[in-house]
N, CA, C and O atoms as a CHARMM CRD file, in Angstrom:
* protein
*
  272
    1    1 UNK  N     24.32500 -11.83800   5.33300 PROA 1      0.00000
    2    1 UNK  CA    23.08700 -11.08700   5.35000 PROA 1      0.00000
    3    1 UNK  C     22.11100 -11.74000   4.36600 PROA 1      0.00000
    4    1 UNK  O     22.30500 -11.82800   3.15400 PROA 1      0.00000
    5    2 UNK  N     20.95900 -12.22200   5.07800 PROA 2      0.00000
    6    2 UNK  CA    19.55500 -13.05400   3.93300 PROA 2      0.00000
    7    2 UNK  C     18.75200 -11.41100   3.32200 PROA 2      0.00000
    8    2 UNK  O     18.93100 -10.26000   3.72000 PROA 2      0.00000
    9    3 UNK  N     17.86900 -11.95200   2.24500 PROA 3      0.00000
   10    3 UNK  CA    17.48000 -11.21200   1.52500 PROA 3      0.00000
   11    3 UNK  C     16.36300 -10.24500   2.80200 PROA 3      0.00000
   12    3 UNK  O     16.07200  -9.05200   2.71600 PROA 3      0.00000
   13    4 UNK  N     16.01900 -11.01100   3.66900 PROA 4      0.00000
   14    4 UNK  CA    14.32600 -10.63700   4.48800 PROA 4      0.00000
   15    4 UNK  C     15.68100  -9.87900   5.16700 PROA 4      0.00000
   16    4 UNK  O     15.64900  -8.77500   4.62300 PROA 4      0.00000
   17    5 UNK  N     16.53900  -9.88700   5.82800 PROA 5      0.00000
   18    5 UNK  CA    16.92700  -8.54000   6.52800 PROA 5      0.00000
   19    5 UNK  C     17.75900  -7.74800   5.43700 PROA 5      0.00000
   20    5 UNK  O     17.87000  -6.56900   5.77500 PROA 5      0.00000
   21    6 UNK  N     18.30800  -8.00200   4.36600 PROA 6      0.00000
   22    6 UNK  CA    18.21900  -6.58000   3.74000 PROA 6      0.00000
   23    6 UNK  C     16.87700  -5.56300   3.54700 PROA 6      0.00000
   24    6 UNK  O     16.73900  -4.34000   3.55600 PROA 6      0.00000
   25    7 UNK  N     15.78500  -6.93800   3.33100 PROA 7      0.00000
   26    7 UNK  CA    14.71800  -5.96200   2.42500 PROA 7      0.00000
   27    7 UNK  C     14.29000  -4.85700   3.53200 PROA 7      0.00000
   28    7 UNK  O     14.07800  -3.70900   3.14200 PROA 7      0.00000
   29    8 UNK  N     14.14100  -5.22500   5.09200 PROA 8      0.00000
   30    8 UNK  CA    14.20600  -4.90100   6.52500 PROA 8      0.00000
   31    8 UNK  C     14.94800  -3.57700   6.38300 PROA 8      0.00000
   32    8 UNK  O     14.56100  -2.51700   6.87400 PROA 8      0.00000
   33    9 UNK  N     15.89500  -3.72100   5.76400 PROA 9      0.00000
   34    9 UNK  CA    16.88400  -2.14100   6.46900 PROA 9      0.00000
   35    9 UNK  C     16.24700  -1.71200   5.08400 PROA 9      0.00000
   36    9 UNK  O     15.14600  -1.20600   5.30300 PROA 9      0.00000
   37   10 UNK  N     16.45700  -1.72900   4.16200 PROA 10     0.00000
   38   10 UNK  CA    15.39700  -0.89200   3.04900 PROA 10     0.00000
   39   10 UNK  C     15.09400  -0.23300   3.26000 PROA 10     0.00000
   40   10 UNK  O     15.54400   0.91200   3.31000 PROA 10     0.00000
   41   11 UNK  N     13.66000  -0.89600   3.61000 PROA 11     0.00000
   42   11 UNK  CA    12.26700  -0.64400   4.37500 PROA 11     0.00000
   43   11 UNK  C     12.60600   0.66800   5.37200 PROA 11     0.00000
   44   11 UNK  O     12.48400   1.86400   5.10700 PROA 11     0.00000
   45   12 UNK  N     12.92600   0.23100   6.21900 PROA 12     0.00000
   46   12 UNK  CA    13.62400   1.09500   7.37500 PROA 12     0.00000
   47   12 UNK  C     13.77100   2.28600   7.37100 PROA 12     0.00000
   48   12 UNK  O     13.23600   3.13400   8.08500 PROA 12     0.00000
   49   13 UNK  N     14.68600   2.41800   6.36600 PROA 13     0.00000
   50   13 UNK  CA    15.51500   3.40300   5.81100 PROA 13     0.00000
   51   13 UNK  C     14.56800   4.58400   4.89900 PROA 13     0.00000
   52   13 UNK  O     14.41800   5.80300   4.98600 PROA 13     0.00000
   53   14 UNK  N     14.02100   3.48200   3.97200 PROA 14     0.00000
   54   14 UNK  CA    12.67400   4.28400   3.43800 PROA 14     0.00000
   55   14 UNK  C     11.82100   4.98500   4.63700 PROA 14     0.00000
   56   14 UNK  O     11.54800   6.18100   4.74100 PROA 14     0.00000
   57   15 UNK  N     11.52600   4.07200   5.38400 PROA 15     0.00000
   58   15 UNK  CA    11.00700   4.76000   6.07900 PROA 15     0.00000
   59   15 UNK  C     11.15400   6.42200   7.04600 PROA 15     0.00000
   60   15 UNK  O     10.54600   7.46200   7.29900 PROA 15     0.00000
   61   16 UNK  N     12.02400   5.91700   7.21200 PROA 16     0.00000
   62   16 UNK  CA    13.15500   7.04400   8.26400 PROA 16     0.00000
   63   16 UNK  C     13.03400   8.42300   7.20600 PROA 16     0.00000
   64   16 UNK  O     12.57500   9.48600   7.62500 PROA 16     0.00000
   65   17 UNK  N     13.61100   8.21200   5.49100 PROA 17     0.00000
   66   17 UNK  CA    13.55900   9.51000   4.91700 PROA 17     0.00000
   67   17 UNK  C     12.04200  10.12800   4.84600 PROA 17     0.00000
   68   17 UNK  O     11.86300  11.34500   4.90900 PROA 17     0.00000
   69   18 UNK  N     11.15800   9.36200   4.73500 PROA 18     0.00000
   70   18 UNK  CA     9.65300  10.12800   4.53100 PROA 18     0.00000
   71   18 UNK  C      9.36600  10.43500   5.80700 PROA 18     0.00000
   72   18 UNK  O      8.40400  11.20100   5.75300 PROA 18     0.00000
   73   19 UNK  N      9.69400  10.24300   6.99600 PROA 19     0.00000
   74   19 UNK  CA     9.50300  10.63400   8.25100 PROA 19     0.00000
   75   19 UNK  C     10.04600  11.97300   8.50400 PROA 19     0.00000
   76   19 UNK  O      9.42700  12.91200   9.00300 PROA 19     0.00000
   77   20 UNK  N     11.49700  11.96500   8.03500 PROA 20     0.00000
   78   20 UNK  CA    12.32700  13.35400   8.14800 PROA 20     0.00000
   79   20 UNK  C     11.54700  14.04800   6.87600 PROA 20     0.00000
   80   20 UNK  O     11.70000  15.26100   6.72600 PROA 20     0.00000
   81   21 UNK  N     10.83700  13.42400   6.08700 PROA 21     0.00000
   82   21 UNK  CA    10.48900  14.41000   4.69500 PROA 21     0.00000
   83   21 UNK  C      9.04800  15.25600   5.09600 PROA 21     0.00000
   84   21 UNK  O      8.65800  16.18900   4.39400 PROA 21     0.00000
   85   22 UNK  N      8.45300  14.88800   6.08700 PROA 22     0.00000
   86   22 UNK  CA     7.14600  14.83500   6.51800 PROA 22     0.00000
   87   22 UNK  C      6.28100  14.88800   5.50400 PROA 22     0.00000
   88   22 UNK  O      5.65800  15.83000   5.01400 PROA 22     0.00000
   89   23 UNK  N      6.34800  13.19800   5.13200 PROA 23     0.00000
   90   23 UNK  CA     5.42400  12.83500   4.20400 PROA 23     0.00000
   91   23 UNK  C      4.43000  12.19000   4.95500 PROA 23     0.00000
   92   23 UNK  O      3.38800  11.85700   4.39100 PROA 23     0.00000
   93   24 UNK  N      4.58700  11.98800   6.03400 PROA 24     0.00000
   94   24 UNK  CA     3.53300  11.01100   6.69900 PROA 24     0.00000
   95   24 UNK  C      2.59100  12.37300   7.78400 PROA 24     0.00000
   96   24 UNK  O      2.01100  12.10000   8.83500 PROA 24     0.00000
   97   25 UNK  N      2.65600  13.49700   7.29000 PROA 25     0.00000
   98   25 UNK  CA     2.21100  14.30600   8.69500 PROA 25     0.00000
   99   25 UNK  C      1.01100  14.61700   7.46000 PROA 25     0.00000
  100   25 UNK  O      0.59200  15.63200   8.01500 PROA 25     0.00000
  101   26 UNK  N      0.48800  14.55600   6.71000 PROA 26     0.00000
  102   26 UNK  CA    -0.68700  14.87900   6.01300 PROA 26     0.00000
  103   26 UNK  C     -0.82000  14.44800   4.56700 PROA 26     0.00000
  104   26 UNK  O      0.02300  14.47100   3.67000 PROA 26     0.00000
  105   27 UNK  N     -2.19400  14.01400   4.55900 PROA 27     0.00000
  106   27 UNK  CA    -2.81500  13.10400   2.89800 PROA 27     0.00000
  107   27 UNK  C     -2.24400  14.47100   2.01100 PROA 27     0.00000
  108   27 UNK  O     -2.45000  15.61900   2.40500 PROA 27     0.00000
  109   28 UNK  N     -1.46600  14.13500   0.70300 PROA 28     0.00000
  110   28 UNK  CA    -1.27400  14.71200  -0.81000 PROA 28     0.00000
  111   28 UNK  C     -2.46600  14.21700  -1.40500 PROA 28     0.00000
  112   28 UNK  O     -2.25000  14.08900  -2.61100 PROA 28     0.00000
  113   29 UNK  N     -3.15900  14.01500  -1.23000 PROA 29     0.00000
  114   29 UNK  CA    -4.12800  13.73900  -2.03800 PROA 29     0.00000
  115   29 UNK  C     -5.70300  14.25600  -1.60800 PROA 29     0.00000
  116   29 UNK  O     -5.98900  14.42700  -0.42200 PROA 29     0.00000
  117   30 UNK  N     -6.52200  14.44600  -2.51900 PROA 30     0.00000
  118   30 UNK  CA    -7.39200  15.83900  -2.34300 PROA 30     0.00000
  119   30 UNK  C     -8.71700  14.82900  -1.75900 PROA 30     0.00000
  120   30 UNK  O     -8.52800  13.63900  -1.50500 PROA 30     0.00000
  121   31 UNK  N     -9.77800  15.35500  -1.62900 PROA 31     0.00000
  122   31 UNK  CA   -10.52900  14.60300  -0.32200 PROA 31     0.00000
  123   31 UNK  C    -11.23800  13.54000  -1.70100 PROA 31     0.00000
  124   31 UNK  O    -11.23900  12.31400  -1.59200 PROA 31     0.00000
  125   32 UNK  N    -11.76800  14.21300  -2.86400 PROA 32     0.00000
  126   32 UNK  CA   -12.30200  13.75200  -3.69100 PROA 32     0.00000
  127   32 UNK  C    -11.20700  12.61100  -4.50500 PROA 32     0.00000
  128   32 UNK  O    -11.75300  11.78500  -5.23600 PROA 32     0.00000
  129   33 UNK  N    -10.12800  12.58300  -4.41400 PROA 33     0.00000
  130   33 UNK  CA    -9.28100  11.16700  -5.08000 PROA 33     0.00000
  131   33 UNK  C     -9.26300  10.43700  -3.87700 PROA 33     0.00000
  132   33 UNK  O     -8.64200   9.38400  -4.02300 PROA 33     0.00000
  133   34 UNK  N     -9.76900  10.62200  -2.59600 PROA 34     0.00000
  134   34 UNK  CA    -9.00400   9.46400  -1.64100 PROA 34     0.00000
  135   34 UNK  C    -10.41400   8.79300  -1.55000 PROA 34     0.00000
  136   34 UNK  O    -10.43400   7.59000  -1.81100 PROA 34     0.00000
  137   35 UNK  N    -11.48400   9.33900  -1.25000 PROA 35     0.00000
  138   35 UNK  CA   -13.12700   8.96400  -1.77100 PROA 35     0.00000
  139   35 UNK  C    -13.36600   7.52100  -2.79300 PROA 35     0.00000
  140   35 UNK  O    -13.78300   6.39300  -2.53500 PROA 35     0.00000
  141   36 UNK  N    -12.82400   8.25400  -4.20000 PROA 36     0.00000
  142   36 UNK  CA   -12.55600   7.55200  -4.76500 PROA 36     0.00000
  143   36 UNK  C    -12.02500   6.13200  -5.08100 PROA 36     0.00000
  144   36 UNK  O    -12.58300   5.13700  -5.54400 PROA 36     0.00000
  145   37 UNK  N    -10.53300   6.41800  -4.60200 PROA 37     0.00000
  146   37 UNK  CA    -9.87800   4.82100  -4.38600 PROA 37     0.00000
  147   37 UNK  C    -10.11600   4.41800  -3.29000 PROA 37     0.00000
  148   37 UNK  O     -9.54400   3.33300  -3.18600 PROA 37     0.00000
  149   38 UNK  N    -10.73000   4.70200  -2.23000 PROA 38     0.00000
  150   38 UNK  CA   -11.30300   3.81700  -1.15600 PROA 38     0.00000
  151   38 UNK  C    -12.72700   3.27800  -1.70400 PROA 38     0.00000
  152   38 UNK  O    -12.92500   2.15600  -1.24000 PROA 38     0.00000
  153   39 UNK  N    -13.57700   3.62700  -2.37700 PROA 39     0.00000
  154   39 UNK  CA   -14.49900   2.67500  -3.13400 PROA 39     0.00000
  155   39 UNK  C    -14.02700   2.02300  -3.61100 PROA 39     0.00000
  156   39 UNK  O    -14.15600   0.83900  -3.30000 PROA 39     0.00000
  157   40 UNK  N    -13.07600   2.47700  -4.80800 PROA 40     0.00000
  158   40 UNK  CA   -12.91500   1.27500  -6.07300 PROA 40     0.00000
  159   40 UNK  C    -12.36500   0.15500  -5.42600 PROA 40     0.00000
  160   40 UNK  O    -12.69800  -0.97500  -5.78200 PROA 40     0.00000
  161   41 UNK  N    -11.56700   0.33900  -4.52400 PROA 41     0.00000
  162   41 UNK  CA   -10.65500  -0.66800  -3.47000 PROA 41     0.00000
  163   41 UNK  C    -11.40400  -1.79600  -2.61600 PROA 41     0.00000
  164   41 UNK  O    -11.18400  -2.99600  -2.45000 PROA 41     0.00000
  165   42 UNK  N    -12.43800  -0.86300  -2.11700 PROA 42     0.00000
  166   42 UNK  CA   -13.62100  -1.69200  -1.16000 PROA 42     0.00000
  167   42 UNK  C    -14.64500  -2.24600  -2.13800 PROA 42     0.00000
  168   42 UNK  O    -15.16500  -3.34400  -2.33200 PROA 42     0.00000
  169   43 UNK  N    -14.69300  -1.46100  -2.48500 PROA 43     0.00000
  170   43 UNK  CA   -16.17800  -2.76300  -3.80200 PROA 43     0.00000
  171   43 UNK  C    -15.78900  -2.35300  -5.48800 PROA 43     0.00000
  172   43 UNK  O    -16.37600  -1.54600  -6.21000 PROA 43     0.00000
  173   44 UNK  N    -14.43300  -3.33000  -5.85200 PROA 44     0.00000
  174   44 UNK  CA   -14.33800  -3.22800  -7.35000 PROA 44     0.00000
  175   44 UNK  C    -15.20100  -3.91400  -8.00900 PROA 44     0.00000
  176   44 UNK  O    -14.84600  -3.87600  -9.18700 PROA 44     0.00000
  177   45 UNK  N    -16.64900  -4.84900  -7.83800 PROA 45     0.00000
  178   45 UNK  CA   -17.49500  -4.81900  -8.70500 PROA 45     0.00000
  179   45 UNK  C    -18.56600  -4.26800  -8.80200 PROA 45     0.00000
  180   45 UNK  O    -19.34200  -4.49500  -9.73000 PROA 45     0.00000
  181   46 UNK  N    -18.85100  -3.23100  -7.60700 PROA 46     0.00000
  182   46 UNK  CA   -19.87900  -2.43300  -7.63600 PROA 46     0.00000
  183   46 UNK  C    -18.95600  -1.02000  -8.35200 PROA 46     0.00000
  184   46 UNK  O    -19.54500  -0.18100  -9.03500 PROA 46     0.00000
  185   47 UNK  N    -17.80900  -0.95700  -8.13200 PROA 47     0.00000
  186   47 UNK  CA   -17.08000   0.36900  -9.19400 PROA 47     0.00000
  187   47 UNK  C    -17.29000  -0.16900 -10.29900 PROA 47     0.00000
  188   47 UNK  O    -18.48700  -0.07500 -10.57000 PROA 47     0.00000
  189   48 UNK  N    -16.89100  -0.53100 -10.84000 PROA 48     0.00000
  190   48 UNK  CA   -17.07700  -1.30700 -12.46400 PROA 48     0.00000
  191   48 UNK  C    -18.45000  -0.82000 -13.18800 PROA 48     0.00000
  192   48 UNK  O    -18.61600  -0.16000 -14.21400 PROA 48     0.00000
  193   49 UNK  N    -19.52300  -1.48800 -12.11900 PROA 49     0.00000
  194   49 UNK  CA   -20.94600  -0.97500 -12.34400 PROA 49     0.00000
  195   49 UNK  C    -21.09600   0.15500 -12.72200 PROA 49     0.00000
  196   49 UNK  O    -21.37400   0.49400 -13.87200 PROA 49     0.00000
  197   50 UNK  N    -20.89900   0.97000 -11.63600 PROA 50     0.00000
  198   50 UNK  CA   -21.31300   2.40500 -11.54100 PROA 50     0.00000
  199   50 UNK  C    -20.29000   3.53700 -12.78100 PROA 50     0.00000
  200   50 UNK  O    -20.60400   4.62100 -13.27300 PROA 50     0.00000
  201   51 UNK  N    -19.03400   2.70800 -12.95100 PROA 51     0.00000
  202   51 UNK  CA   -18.16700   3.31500 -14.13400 PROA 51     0.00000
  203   51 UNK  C    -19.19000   2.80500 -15.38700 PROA 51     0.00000
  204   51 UNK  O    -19.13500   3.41000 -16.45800 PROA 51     0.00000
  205   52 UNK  N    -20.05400   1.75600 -15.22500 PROA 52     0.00000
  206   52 UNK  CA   -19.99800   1.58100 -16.68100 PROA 52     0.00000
  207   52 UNK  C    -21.35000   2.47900 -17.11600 PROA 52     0.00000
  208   52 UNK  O    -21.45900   2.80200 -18.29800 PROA 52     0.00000
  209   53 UNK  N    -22.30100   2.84800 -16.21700 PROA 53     0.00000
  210   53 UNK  CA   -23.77200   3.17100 -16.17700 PROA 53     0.00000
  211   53 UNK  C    -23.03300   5.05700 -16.04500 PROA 53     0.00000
  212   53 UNK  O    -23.76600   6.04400 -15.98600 PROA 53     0.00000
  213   54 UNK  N    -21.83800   5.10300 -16.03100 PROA 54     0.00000
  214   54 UNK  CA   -21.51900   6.88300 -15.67700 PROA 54     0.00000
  215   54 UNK  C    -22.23200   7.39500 -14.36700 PROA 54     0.00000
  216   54 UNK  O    -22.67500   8.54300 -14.37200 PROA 54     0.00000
  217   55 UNK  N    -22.37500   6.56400 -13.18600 PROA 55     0.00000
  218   55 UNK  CA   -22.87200   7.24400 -12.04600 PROA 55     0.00000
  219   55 UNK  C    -21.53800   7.47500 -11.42400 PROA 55     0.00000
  220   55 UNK  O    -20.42200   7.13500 -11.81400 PROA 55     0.00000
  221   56 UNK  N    -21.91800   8.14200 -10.34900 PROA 56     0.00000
  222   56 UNK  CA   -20.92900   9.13400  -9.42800 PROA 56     0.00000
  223   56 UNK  C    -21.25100   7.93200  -8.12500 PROA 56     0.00000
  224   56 UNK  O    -22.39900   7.52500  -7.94600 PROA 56     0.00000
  225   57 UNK  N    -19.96700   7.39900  -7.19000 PROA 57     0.00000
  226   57 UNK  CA   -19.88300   6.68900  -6.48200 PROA 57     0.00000
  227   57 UNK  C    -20.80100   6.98700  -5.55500 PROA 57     0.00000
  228   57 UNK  O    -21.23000   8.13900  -5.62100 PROA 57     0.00000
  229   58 UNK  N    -21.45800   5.94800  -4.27600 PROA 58     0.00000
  230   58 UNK  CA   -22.23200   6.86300  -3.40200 PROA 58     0.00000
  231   58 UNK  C    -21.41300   6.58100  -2.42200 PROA 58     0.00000
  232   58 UNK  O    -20.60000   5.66500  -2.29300 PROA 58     0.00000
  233   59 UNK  N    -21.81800   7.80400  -1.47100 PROA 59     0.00000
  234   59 UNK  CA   -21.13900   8.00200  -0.17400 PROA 59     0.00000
  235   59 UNK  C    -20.98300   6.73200   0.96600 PROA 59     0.00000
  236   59 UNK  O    -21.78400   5.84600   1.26500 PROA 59     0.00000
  237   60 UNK  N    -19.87100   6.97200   1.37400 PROA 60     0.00000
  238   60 UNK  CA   -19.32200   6.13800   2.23700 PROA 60     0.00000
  239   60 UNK  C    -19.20700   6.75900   3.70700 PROA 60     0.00000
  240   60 UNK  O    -18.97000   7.95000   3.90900 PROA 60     0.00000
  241   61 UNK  N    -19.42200   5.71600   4.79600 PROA 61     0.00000
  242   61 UNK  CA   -19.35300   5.93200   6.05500 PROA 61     0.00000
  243   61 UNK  C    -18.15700   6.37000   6.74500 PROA 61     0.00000
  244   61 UNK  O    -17.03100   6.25600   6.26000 PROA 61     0.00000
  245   62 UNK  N    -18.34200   6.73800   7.58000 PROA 62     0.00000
  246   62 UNK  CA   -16.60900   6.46300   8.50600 PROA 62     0.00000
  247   62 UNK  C    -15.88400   5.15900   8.45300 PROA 62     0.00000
  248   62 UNK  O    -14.66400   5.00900   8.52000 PROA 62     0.00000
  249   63 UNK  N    -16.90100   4.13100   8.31000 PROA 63     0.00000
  250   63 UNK  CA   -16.13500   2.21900   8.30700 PROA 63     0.00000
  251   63 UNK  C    -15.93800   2.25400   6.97400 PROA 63     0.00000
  252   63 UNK  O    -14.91400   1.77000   6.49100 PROA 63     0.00000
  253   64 UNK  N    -16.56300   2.63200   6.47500 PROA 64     0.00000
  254   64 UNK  CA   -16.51100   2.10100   4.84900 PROA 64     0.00000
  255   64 UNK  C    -17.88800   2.12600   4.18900 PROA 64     0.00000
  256   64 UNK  O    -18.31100   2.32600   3.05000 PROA 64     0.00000
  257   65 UNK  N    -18.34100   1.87800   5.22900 PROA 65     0.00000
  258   65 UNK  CA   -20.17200   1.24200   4.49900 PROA 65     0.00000
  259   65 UNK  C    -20.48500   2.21200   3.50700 PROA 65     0.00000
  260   65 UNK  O    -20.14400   3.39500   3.48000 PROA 65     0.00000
  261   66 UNK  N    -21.24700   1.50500   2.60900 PROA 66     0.00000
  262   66 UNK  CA   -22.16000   2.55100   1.33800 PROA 66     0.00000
  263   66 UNK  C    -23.43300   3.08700   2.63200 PROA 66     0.00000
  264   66 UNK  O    -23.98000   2.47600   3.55100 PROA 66     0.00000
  265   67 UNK  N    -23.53800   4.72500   2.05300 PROA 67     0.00000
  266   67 UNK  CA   -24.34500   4.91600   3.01100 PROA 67     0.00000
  267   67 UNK  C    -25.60700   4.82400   2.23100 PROA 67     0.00000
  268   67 UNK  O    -26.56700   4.14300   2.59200 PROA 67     0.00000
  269   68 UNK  N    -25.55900   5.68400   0.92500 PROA 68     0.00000
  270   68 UNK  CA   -27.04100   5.64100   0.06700 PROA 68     0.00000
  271   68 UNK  C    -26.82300   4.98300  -1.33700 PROA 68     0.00000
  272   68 UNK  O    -27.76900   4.85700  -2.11400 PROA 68     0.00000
């Protein structure tokens, strides 16, 4: 057995328990943290900015886009 099909059944396996856990049937996380790290994620030097000036991120599209 190579390392890429152990890491495979792992994986798998991980997977399989959060499926039976129904971790995948709805976001733990509140609308305002997922907001969040989908900016900082999509534009970490415009987050940086706006962390350093204390503004509040601006809104994002359905794609991603900054809307204002």
């Amino acid at each position: 057995l190579n390392v890429s099909v152990a890491n495979a059944v792992i994986l798998f396996e991980a997977q399989q328990q959060r499926l039976q856990a129904g971790l995948y049937e709805k976001c733990r996380l509140d609308k305002n943290t997922v907001e969040k790290l989908l900016f900082e994620f999509s534009y970490p030097e415009a987050a940086k900015v706006y962390q350093f000036k204390g503004e509040t991120y601006p809104e994002l599209d359905g794609e991603g886009q900054i809307i204002s």
